[in-house]
N, C-alpha and C positions, 0 to 999 in steps of 0.2 A: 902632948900627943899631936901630928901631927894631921894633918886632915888631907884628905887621898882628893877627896872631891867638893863640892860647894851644891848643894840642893836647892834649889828657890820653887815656889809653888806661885803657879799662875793661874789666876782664873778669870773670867772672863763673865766685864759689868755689863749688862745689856744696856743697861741704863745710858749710862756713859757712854757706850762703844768702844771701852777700848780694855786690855789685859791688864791686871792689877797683880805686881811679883810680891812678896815677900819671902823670906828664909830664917830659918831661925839658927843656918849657918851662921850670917853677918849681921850684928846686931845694927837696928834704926834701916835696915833695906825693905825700900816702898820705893817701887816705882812703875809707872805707867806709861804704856802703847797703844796704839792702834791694832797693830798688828803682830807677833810672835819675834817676827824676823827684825823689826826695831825693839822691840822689849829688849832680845840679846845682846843688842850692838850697847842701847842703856844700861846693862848688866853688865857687859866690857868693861865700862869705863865705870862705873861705878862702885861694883865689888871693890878693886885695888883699891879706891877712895876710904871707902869706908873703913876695910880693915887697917889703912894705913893711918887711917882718926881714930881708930879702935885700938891703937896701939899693940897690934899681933904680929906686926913687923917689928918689934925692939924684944917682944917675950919669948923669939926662938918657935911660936908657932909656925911663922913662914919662914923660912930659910932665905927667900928672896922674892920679895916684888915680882921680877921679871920671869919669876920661873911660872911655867905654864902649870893650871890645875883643872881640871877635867870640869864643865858646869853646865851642871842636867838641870836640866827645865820641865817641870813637871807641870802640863798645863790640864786646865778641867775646864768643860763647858757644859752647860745641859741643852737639851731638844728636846721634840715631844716629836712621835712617829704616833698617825692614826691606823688606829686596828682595823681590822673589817669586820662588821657586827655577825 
């Protein structure tokens, strides 16, 4: 089967300050930003890595490395907003 798109789930360490991805698209994907707009460009280059150590480019799940696949970043932070009593 082959997969339309690539999900990674980002949430965001206070601690730390910086976004924390994983996906349970591509297996052993952990990786960390500062900020959203670097997490993705680290997702660039990473996703093809892995899935290419994953061996999904020899089993016909990918047709091709270079072919482009859609990768939503699904990101979550918490706040706190004060009520008015």
């Amino acid at each position: 089967m082959r997969k339309v798109s690539i999900v990674v789930n980002a949430t965001w360490d206070a601690e730390a300050k910086v976004w924390v991805a994983t996906s349970d698209d591509v297996l052993g994907l952990v990786a960390e930003a500062p900020t959203t707009e670097t997490l993705i460009k680290k997702l660039q280059i990473l996703i093809p890595e892995l899935l290419e150590l994953n061996g999904l480019a020899d089993d016909g799940s990918i047709d091709d490395l270079l072919a482009e696949v859609p990768l939503i970043v699904i990101s979550e932070t918490m706040s706190k907003v004060r009520l008015r009593a």
